[in-house]
KEKOLGU-927375 format. One record per residue (C-alpha): residue number from 1; chain; x, y, z. Coordinates in pm, 1 decimal. Last residue first. Example, Ala and Ser with C-alpha at 12.3 -4.5 7.8 and 13.67 -1.06 7.14 Angstrom:
KEKOLGU-927375
KEDREN/i/ch/c1/c2/c3
KEDREN/2/A/1367.0/-106.0/714.0
KEDREN/1/A/1230.0/-450.0/780.0
This chain:
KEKOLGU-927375
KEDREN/i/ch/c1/c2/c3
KEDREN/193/A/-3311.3/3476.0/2141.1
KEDREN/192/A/-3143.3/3444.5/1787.2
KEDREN/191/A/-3220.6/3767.0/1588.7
KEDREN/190/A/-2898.2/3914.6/1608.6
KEDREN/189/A/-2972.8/4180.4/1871.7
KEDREN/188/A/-3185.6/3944.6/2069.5
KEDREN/187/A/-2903.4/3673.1/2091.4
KEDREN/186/A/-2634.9/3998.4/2226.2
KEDREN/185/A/-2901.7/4091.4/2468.4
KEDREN/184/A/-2910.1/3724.4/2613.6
KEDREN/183/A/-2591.2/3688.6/2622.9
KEDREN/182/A/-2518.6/4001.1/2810.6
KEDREN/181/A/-2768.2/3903.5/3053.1
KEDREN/180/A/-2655.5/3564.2/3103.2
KEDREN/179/A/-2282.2/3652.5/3165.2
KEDREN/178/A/-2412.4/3910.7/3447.3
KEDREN/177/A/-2550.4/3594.9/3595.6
KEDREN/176/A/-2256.9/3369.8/3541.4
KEDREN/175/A/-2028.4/3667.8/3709.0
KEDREN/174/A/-2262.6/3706.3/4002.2
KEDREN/173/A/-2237.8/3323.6/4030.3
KEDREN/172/A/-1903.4/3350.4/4033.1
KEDREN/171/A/-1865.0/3643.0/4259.7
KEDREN/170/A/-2103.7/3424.6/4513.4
KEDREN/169/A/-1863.1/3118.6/4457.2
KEDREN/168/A/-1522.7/3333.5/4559.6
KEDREN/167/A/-1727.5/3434.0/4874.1
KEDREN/166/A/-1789.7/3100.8/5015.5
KEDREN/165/A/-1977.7/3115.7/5330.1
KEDREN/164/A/-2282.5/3152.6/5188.9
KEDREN/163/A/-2269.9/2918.9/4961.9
KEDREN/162/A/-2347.2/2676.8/5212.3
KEDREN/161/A/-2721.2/2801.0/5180.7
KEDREN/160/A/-2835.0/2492.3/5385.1
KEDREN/159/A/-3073.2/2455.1/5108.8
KEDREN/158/A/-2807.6/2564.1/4848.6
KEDREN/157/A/-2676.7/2258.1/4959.5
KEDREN/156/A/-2919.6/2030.4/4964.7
KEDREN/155/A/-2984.0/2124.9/4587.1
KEDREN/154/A/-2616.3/2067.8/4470.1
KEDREN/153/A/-2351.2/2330.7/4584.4
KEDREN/152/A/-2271.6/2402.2/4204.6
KEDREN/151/A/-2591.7/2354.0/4026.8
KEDREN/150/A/-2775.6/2546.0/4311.3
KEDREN/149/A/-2563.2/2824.5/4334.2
KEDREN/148/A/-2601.1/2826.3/3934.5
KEDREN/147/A/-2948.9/2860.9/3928.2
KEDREN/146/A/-2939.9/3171.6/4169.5
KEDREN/145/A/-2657.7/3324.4/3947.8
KEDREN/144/A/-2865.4/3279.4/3627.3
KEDREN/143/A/-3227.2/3334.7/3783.6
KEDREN/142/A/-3455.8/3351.4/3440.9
KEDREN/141/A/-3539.5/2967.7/3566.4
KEDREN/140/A/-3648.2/3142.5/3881.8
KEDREN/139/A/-3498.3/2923.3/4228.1
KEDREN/138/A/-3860.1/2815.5/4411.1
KEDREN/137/A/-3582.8/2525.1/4596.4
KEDREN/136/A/-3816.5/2217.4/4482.4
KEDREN/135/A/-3917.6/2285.8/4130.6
KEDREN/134/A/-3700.2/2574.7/3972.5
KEDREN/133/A/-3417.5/2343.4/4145.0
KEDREN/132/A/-3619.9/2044.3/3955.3
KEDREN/131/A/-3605.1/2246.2/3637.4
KEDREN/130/A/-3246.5/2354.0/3667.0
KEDREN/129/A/-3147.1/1991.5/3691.7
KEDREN/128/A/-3384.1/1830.1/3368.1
KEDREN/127/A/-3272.4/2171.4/3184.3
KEDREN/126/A/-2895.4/2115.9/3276.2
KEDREN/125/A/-2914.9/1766.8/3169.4
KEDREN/124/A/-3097.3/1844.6/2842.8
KEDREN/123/A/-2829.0/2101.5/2756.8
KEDREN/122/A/-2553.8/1849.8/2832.4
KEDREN/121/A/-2757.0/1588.1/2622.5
KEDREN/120/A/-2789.5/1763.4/2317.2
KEDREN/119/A/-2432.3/1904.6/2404.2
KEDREN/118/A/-2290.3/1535.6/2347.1
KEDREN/117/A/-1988.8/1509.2/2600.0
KEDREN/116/A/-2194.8/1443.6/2878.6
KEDREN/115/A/-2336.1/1108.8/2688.2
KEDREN/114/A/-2701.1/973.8/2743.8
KEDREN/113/A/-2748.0/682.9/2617.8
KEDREN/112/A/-2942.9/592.8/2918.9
KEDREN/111/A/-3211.5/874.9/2811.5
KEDREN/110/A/-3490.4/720.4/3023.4
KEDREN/109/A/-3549.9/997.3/3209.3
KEDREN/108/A/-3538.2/991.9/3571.9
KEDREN/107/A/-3258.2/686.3/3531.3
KEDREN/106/A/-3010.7/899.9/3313.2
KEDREN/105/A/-3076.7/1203.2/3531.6
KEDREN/104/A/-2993.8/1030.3/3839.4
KEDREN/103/A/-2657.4/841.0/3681.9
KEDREN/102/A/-2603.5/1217.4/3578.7
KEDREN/101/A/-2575.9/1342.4/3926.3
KEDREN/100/A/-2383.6/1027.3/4036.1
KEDREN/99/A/-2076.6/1088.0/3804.9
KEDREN/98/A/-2105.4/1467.9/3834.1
KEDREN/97/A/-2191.2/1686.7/3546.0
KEDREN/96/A/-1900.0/1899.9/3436.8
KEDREN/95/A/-2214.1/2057.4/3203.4
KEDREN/94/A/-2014.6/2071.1/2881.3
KEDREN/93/A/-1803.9/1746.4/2961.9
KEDREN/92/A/-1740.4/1594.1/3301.4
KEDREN/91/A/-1701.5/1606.9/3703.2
KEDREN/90/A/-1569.3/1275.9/3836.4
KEDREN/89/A/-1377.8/1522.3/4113.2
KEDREN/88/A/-1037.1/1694.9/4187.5
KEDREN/87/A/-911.9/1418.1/3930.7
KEDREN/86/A/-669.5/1123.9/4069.6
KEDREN/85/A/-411.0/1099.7/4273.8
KEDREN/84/A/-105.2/1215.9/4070.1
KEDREN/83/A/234.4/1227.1/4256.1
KEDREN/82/A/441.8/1565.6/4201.0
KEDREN/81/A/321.5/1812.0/4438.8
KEDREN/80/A/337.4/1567.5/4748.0
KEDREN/79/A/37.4/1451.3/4663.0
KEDREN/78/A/-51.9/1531.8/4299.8
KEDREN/77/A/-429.2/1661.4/4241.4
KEDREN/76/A/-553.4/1635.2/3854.7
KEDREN/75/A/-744.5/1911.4/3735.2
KEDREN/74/A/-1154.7/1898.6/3651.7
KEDREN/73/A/-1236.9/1736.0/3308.0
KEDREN/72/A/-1367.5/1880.0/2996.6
KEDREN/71/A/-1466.6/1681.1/2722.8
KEDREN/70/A/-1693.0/1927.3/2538.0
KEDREN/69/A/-1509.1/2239.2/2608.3
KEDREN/68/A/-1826.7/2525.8/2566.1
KEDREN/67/A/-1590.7/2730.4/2879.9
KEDREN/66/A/-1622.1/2385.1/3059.9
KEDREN/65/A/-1848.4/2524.2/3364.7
KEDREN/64/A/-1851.2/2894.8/3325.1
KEDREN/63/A/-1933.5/2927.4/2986.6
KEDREN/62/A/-2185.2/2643.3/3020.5
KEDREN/61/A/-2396.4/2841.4/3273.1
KEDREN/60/A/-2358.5/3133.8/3066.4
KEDREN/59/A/-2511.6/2920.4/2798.9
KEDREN/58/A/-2748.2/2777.6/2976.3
KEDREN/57/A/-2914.2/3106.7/3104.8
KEDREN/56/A/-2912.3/3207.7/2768.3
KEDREN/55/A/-3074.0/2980.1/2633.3
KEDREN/54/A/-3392.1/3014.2/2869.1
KEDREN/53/A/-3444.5/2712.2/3079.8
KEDREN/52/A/-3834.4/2565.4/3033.8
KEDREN/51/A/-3770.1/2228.2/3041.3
KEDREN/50/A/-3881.8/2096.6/2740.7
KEDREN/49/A/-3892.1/2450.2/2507.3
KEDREN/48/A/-3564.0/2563.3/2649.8
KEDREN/47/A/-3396.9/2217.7/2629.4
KEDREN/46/A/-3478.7/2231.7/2254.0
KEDREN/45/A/-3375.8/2564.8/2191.7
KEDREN/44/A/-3055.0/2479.6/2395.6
KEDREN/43/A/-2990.2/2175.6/2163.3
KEDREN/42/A/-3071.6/2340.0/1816.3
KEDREN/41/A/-2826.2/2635.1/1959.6
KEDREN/40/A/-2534.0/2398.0/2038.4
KEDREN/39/A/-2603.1/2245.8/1670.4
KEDREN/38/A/-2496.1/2572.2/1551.5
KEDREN/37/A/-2183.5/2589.9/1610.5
KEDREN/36/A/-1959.2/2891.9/1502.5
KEDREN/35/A/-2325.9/3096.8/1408.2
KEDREN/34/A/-2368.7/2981.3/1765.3
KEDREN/33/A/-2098.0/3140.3/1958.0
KEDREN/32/A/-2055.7/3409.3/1703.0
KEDREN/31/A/-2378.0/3521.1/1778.5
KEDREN/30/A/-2327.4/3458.3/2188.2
KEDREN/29/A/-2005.4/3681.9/2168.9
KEDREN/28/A/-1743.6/3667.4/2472.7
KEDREN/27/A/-1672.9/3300.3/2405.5
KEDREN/26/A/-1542.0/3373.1/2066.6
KEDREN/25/A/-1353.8/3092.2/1884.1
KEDREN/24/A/-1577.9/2820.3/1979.5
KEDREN/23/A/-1449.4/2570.8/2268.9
KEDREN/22/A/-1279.1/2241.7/2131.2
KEDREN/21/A/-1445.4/1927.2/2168.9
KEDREN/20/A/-1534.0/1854.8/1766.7
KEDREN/19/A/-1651.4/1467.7/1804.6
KEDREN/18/A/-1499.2/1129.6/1820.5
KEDREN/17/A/-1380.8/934.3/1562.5
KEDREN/16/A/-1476.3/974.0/1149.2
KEDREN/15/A/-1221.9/1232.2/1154.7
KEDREN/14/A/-993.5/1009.8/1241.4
KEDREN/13/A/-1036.9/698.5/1059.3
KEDREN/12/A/-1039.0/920.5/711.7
KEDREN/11/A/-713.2/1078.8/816.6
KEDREN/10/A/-550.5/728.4/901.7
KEDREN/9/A/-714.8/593.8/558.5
KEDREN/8/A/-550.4/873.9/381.7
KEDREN/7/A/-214.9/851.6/523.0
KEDREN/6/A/-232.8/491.4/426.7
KEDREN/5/A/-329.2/599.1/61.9
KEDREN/4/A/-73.9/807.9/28.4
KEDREN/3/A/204.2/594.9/170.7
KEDREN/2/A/124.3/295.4/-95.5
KEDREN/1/A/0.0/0.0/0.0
């Protein structure tokens, strides 16, 4: 076989592998975000129309998680600075979904193919979890930061309103929310919202 043609069977075996997990060009623009990719917009429209989360809400939400990085993965901890232990936690993909989080979702609904690095089912995720906080905690689904306290500390936790006592998290979540605003004027001004 000729080089050529080996290179080409290599090239066609790769792009025929996994999917495009790189972050858009230009996270500060919601057009350009989904003019980039459009299939992320598909997925948030339908998560919006399911579970009722407005787009932009899970796109700032995304921003902050995996910055739109498809197979994200939380940093490795080293003991003693240089041996690896393992991740910081079994948080994943566009939603850095916990391992036992999205066992939940997969069971409450049905969608056991469910992959965190598929943004149809990253967005549904986030809907399916933002509409149960909506649900059982009275958090708005137009309430960004509020929405995100929840997705980070977990339901219980915002319960106990252990976010309280972390002051880096609160300028997050003020940072996701003001996120969600501009995205959401920036999708109205191009005809997207």
């Amino acid at each position: 076989m000729n080089r050529f043609l080996k290179l080409a069977i290599v090239g066609l075996v790769a792009s025929c592998g996994g999917g495009n997990y790189s972050a858009p060009r230009d996270l500060e623009n919601a057009c350009a975000i989904v003019a980039e990719r459009p299939a992320y917009l598909r997925a948030m429209k339908t998560t919006e129309r399911r579970w009722g989360v407005p787009v932009h809400v899970q796109m700032a939400t995304i921003h902050q998680e995996s910055k739109f990085i498809g197979d994200a993965r939380t940093p490795h901890q080293y003991a003693l600075g240089v041996i690896p232990i393992g991740r910081q936690s079994s948080a994943y993909g566009y939603s850095q979904a916990l391992d036992g989080t999205w066992d939940e979702y997969r069971r409450e609904t049905g969608n056991r193919r469910a992959k965190r690095d598929n943004i149809r089912d990253a967005t549904d995720f986030m809907g399916w979890y933002m509409n149960g906080s909506a649900r059982s905690l009275g958090i708005s689904k137009l309430d960004a930061g509020g929405q995100y306290l929840a997705y980070h500390e977990g339901r219980s936790g915002f319960a106990r309103g252990s976010y309280r006592a972390k002051p880096w998290l609160m300028r997050v979540a003020g940072n996701v929310a003001q996120r969600s605003v501009m995205y959401r004027a920036q999708l109205a001004a191009c005809g997207r919202a």
